[in-house]
Structure formats: structure tokens, C-alpha cells
TORDRENDREN-676888 format. One line per 3 residues: number of its first residue (from 0); their letters; for each residue y, z, x of C-alpha. Coordinates in pm, 1 decimal. Layout:
NUM) a) Y Z X | ...
This chain:
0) xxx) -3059.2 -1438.2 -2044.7 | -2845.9 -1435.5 -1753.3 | -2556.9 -1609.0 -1619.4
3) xxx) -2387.8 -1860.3 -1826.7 | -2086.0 -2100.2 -1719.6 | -1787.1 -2179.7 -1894.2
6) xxx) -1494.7 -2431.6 -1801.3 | -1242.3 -2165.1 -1640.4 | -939.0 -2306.3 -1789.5
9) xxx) -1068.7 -2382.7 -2150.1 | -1055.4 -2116.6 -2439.8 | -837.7 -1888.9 -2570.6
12) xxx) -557.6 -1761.6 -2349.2 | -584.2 -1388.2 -2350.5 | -461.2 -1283.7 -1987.6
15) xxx) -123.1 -1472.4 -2031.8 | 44.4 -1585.4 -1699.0 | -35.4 -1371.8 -1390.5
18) xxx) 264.6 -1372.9 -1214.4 | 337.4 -1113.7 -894.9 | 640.1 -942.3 -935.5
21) xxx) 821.2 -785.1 -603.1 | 753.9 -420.5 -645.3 | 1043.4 -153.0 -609.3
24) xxx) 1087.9 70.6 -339.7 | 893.4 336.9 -381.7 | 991.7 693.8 -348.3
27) xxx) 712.3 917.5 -216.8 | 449.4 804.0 -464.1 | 92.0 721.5 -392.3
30) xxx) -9.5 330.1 -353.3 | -53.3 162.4 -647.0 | -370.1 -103.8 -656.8
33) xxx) -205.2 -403.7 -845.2 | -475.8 -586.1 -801.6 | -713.1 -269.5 -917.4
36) xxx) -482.2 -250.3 -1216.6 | -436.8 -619.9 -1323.4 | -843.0 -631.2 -1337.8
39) xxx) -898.1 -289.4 -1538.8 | -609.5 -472.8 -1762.5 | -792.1 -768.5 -1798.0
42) xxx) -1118.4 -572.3 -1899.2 | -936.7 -402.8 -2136.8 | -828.7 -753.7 -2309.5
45) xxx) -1190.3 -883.2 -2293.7 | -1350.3 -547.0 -2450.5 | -1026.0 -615.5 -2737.4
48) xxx) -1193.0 -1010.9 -2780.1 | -1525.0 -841.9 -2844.1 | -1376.0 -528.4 -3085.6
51) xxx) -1160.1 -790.0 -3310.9 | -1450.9 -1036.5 -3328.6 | -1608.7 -701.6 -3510.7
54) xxx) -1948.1 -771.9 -3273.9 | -2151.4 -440.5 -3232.9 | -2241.4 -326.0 -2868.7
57) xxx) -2339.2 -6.3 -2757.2 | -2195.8 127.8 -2476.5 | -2016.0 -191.0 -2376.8
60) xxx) -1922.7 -214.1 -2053.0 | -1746.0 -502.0 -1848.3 | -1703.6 -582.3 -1492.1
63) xxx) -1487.1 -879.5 -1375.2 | -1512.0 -982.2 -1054.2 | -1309.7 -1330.2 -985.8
66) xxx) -1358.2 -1550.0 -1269.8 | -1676.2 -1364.5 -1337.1 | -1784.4 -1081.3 -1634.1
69) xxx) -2040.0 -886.0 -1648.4 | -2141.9 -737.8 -1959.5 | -2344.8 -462.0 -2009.9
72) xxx) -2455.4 -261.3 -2364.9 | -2698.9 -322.8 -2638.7 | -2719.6 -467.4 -2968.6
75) xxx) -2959.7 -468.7 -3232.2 | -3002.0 -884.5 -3225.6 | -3007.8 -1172.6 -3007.8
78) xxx) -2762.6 -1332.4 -3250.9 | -2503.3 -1071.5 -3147.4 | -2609.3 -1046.5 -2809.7
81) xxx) -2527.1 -1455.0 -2740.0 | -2156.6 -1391.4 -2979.2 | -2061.8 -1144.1 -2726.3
84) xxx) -2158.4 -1388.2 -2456.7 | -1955.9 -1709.5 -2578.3 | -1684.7 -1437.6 -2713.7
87) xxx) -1609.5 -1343.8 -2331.2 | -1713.1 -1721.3 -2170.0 | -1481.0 -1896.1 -2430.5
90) xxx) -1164.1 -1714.7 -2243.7 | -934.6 -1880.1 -2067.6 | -981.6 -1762.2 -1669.9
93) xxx) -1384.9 -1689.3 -1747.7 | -1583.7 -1928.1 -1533.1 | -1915.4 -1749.8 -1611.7
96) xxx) -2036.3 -1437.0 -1816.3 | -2347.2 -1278.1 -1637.8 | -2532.2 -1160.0 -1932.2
99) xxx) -2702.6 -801.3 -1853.3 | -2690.7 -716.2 -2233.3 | -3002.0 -539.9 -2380.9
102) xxx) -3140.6 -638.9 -2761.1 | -3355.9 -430.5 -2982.1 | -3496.6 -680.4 -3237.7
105) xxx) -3556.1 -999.2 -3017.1 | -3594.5 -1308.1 -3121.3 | -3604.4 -1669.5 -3049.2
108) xxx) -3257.6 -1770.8 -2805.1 | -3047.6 -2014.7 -2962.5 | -2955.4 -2310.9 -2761.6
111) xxx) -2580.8 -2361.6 -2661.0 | -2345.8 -2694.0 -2673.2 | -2004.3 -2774.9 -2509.9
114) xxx) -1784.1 -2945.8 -2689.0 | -1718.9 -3297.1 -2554.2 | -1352.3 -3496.6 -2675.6
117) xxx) -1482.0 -3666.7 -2993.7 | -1741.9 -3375.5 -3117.5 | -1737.9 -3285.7 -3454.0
120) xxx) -1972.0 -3005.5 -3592.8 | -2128.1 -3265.1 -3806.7 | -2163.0 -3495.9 -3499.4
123) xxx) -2334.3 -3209.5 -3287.8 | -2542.4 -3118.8 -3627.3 | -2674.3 -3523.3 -3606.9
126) xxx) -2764.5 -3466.9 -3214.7 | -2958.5 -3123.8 -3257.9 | -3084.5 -3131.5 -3598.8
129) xxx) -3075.3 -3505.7 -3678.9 | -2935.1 -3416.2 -4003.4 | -2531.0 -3383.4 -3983.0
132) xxx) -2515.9 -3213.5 -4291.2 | -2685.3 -2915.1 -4097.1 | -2300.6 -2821.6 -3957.6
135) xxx) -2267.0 -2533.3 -4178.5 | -2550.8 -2373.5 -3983.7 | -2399.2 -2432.9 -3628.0
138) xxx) -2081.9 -2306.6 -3785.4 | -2215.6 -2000.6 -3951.3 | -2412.4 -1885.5 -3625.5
141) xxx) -2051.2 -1933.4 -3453.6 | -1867.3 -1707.4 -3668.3 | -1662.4 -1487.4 -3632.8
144) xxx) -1515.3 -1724.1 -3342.2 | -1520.1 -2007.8 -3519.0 | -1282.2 -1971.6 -3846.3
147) xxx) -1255.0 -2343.2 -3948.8 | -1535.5 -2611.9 -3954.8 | -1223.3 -2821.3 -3793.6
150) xxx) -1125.4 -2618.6 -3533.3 | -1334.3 -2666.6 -3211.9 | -1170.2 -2788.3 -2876.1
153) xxx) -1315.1 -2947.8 -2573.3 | -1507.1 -2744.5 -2322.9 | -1552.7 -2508.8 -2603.7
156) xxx) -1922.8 -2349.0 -2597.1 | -2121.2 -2295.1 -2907.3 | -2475.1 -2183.5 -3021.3
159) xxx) -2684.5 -2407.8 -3171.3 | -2981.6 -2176.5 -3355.6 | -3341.1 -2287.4 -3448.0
162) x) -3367.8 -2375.2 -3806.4
């Protein structure tokens, strides 16, 4: 797949405010990497995202560099495999989630929509499927994220599957 983009400062806020705090004087202790240990933080709150959404990956792995993750792992479908993907781009402070995950059933990629001010499920059901009774199926391939046909949000990113 590859790397995807994502507004930066639309989506869920996980990391909270990043503020710097002045350090204390330190007595004889070896340097502490705040920076080192915000990030591995961070990567810890993303892999939580993932775990609570209940999406399967082997071996996950994350790397965040800027306003960047990688992911790494496998899962058994490209269903899960694009979950994990909006999961980790619909953060607040992701700009882009470089995809590196591996499936072992493939299958056709879904396509993905951003929510625009205005959308609707049914609205973006009419625009891909021409039907906009079709919403349940853009919901359903959205779920676990998505836990109310009602609540989507600008600059949100969703999958829109083949029916």
C-alpha cells in the first residue's frame, strides 16, 4: 500500500498536550533522552489505539518519526490491514502512516474518503455507490472506529469497500 496522509491535527487526541517541563537537578544519574522517551511513549499510545480497536497484527511494530508511523506486522486480511492504517492516521499529531504491513489472504484494496463539513455516511454512500442507502456498508467496513452511523468529523478518513 504505502504511505497514506492524514490531516495532522484531526482525530482523536491520544498524545494529550506535549508540554516541556524544566527538569530537576540531577544528582549523578545518567542523561535522560526526553525526547527518546516522549516518542517510545507515544508508540506505546498508538500500539494501545490498535489493541482496544481489538485489530489482529502479528508482531506489530511502530516507528514514529515526526508526524510520521510506520507500521510493521501481518494480518490475515486486507480489511484489517487498512483498520490498522486509518486506526493510527485518524490520530491527532499523525500526518501520515507509511504502511509496511504484510497480509496473508489478499484481496481487492478498498478505496478511502475524507470527510468534508457537510458529509453524511449516506451522502458519501450516494457519491461512491450511487445508492445512499449503501451507508451501512461504509459504516460496517469502518468498525470498530466508527461506533455511530452519526458520528464522523471533518478530515476524518474512512474506507469505502467494493460491493
Amino acid at each position: 500500500m504505502g504511505l497514506f496522509s492524514f490531516l495532522k491535527n484531526a482525530g482523536a487526541k491520544v498524545f494529550g498536550k506535549s508540554e516541556k517541563k524544566e527538569a530537576a537537578p540531577e544528582v549523578e544519574m545518567a542523561p535522560i533522552d526526553h525526547e527518546t522517551v516522549l516518542r517510545n511513549q507515544q508508540m506505546m499510545l498508538l500500539k494501545g489505539v490498535v489493541n482496544s480497536l481489538g485489530l489482529e497484527v502479528e508482531n506489530l511494530a511502530l516507528d514514529l518519526r515526526d508526524d510520521t508511523v510506520v507500521v510493521y506486522g501481518s494480518v490475515d486480511t486486507q480489511s484489517e490491514k487498512e483498520k490498522v492504517v486509518l486506526a493510527l492516521g485518524n490520530v491527532a499529531g499523525i500526518a501520515t502512516v507509511d504502511d509496511r504491513l504484510t497480509v496473508e489472504n489478499p484481496e481487492p484494496e478498498a478505496q478511502f474518503h475524507t470527510v468534508q463539513r457537510g458529509d453524511s455516511l449516506s451522502k458519501i454512500s450516494k457519491k461512491y455507490y450511487g445508492d445512499p442507502m449503501k451507508y451501512n456498508a461504509i459504516f460496517e467496513a469502518n468498525r470498530p472506529m466508527l461506533k455511530n452511523v452519526d458520528l464522523i468529523y471533518p478530515g476524518q478518513v474512512l474506507r469505502i469497500p467494493a460491493l
